[in-house]
C-alpha positions as CSV (number, residue, x, y, z in Angstrom):
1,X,-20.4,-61.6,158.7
2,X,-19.9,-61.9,162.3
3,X,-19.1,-58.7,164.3
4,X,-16.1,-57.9,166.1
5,X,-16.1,-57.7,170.0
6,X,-14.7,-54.8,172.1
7,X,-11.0,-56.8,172.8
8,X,-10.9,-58.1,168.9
9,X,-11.9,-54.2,167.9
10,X,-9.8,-52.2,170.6
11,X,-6.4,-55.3,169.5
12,X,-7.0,-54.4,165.5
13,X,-7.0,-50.9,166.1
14,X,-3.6,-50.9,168.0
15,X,-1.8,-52.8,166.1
16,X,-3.0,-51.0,162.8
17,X,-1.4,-47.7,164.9
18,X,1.8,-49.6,164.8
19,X,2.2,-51.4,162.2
20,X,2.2,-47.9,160.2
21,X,5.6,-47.3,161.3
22,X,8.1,-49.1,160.2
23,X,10.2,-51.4,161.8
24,X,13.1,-48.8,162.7
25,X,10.3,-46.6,163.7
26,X,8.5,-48.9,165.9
27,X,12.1,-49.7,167.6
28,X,12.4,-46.2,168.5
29,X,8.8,-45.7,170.0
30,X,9.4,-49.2,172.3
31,X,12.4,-47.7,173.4
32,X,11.1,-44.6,174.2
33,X,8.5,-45.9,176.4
34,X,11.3,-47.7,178.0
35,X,12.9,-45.0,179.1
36,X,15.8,-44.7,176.8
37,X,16.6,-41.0,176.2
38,X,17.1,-39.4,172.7
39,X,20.4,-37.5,172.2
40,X,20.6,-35.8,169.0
41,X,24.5,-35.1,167.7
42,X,25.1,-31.7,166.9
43,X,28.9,-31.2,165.8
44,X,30.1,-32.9,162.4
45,X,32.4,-35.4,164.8
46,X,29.3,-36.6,166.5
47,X,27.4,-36.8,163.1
48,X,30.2,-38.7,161.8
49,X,30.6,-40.8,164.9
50,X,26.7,-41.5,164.8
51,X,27.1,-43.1,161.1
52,X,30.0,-45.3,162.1
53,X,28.0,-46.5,164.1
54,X,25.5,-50.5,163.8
55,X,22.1,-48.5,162.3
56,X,18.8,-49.4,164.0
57,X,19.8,-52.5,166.2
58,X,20.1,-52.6,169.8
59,X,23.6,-52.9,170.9
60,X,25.3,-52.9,173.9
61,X,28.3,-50.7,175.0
62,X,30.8,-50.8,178.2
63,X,31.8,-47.8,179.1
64,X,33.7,-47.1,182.4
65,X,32.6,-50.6,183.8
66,X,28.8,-49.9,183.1
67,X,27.0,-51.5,180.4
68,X,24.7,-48.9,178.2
69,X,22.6,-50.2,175.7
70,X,22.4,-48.1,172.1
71,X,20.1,-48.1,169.1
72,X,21.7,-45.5,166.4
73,X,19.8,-44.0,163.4
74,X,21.7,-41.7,161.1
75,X,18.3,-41.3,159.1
76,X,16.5,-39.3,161.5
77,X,19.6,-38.1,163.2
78,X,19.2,-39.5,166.3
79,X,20.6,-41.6,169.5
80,X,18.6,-43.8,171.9
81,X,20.7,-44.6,175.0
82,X,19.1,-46.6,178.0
83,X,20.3,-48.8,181.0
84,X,20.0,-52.1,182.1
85,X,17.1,-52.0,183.6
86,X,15.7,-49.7,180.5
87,X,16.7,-52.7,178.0
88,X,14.9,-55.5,180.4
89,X,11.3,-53.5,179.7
90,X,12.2,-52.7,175.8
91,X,12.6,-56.4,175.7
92,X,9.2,-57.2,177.8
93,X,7.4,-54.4,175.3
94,X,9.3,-55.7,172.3
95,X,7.5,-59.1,173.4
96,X,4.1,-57.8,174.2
97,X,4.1,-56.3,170.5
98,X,4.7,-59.2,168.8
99,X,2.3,-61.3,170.7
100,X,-0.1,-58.5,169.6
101,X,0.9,-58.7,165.9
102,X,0.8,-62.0,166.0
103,X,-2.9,-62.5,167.6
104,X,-3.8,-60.0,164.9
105,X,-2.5,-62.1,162.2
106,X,-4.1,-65.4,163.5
107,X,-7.7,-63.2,164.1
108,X,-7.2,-62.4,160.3
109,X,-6.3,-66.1,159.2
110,X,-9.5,-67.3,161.0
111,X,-12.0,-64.3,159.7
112,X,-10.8,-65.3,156.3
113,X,-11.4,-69.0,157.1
114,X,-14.8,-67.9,158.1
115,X,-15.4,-66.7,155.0
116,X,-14.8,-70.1,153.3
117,X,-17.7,-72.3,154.7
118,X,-18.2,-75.7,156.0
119,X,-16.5,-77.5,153.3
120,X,-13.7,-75.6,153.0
121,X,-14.8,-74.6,149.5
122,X,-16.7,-71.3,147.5
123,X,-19.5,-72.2,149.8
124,X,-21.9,-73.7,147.6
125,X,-21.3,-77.0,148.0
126,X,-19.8,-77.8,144.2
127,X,-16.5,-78.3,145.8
128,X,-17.4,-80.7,148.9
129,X,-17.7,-84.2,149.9
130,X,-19.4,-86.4,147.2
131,X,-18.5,-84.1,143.8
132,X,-17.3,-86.2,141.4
């Protein structure tokens, strides 16, 4: 088995911290870093207007000649609104998260290739070039 060095290690471990949230959860913690701000609906007309309302997707809104950009969850209650400029770095971190997930997957697809040996087989040979 060979061991894992410090960048693999440090790359498994983050992407194991977010892949346990699921994809509407991991939404909300990219946008959050962003800088999009949580508002939480209080009165049943903003509850109602909340579940009306495209659930966990990214969507953009003009409102008095500015363009806002909206992710709604009804689930949790909740509202992330951000800017422009707020959406521009979700979509960089967005980006940066699934070049991490997928460098995780393709470390996994190789340590399991690993595991197969030099012919591709159970590693003892019975499977290999020449078996007939």
């Amino acid at each position: 088995m060979k061991f894992l060095t410090l960048p693999l290690l440090s790359l498994l471990l983050a992407a194991l911290v977010l892949s346990a949230c699921s994809s509407g959860q991991n939404k909300e913690t990219l946008l959050s870093a962003a800088g999009f701000r949580t508002v939480v609906p209080t009165t049943p007309k903003q509850i109602a207007k909340l579940k009306t309302l495209p659930q966990l997707k990214v969507v953009p809104v003009v409102k008095k000649g500015q363009t806002y950009f909206i992710f709604a969850d009804a689930t949790h209650n909740m509202l992330l609104i951000g800017n422009q400029k707020q959406y521009t770095v979700f979509q960089q971190y967005a980006l940066q998260y699934k070049m991490q997930q997928d460098q995780v997957e393709a470390a996994s697809l190789n340590a399991d290739a690993a595991e197969w040996g030099g012919y591709g087989g159970f590693g003892d040979g019975l499977w290999g070039p020449g078996f007939y």
